[in-house]
N, C-alpha and C positions, 0 to 999 in steps of 0.2 A: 395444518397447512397454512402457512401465510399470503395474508390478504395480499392478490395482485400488485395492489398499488402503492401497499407498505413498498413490495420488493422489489419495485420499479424505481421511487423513492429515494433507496439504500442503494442501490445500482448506480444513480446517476449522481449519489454524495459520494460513494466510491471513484470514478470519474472524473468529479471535480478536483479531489483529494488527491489525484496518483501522482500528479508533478512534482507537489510539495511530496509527497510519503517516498516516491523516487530520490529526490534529492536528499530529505531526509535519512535516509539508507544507506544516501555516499555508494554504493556497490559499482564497481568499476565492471566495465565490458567485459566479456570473454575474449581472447588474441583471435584477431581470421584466423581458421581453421581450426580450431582448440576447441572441444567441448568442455564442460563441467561434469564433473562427477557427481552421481547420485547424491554421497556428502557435501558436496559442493552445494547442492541445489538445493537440499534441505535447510542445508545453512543462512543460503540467502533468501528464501521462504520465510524463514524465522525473523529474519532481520526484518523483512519488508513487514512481517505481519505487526511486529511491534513499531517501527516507523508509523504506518498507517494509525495506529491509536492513537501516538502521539499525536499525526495532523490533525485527527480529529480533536481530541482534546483542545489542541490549536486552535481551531477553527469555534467551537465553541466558547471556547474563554476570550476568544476576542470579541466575537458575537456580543456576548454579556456583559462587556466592560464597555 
C-alpha cells in the first residue's frame, strides 16, 4: 500500500501537470451533442497517458538545467 503522502504528493504533481499534458495532447473537443466511442476514448486515454510522461519529463529536465 502506498505511503499517504507519497499519493497526495503524485496527485497534486498530476494537477500541476494537466495544462501542459492537455495541451501537450493537442485532442480537440467532442461536437455539442456527439459522444466518443469507446475507441475513441481509449485512443485519447493513450495519448494523454503519454503526453503526461512527456510533461513530466518536461518539468524535470528543466528543474535540473
Amino acid at each position: 500500500m502506498a505511503d499517504p503522502s507519497d499519493q497526495q504528493r503524485r496527485y497534486k504533481e498530476f494537477l500541476d501537470l494537466l495544462p501542459l499534458t492537455l495541451s501537450l495532447a493537442g485532442l480537440p473537443d467532442s461536437e455539442p451533442g456527439r459522444y466518443f466511442t469507446a475507441e475513441q476514448i481509449e485512443s485519447r486515454v493513450f495519448t494523454v497517458k503519454h503526453a503526461y510522461k512527456c510533461a513530466r519529463q518536461l518539468a524535470r529536465e528543466s528543474i535540473q538545467h
